[in-house]
N, C-alpha and C positions, 0 to 999 in steps of 0.2 A: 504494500500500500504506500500512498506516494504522501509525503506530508501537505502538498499542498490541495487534499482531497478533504470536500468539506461534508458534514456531516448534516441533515435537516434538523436541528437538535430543537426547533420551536414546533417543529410537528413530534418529535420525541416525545417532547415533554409533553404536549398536547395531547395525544394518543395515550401516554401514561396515568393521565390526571382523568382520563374520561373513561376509562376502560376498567383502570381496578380500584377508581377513590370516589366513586357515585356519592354515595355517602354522605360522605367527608365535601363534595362537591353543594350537595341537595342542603347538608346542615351550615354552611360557610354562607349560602344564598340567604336561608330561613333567618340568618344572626342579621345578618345586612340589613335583610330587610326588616327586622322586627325593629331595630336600631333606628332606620328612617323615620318608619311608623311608628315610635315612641316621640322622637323627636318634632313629628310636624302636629303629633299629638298635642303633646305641652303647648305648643306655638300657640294653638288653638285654645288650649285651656286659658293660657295668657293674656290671649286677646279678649276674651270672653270675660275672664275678670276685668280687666280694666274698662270692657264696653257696660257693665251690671255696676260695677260703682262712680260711671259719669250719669247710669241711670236713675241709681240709688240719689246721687245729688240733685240733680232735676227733679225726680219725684219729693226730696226733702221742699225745693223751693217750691215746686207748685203745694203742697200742702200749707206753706207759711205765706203764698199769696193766699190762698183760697183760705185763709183763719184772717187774713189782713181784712178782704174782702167783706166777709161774713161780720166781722169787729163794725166794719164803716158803714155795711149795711144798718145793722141793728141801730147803731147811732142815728143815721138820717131816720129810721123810722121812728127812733124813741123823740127825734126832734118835730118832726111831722104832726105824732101825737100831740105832744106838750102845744105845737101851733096851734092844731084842730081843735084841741080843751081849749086854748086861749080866747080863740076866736068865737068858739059856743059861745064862750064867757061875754062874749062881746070887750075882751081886749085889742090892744092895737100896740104894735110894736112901736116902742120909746124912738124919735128922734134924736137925735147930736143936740138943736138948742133945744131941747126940753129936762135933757141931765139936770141934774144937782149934782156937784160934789160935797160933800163932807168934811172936812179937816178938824182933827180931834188937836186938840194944842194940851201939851203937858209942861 
């Protein structure tokens, strides 16, 4: 044999890895790939968290508008009331020149 006679050694090895490590072949795959699909897993768990607590803040603020709301409503109503007794009453809301002020002197 002549040394400068080359040998196919990537179909060698080729032909070796496929013929008697199936196996070893099939379990190398399954590791990969469980490996990916862990990985793009969390991705997801991650993103999912941070999407559920920019929700969780939104839903905090619409709850402390809709109590803000609720607060201003009842106010004009309870003011509406005290109007409508006033006016039964046959009152009339106080002008600017009709004030008195008071000054207590000590």
């Amino acid at each position: 044999m002549a040394s400068s006679e080359r040998y196919p050694l990537r179909q060698i090895i080729l032909d070796d890895l496929t013929s008697s490590n199936k196996l070893a072949l099939l379990l190398l795959f399954l590791v990969i790939a469980t490996a990916i699909a862990t990985i793009w897993i969390t991705h997801q768990t991650r993103l999912l968290t941070a999407e559920q607590g920019e929700l969780v803040k939104q839903n905090r603020r619409l709850e402390n508008q809709y109590i803000h709301l609720q607060l201003e409503e009842h106010t004009k109503s309870q003011r509406a009331r005290v109007e409508a007794a006033a006016t039964s009453f046959g009152l009339q809301p106080i002008h600017k020149d009709q004030e008195v002020i008071l000054l207590q002197s000590k």
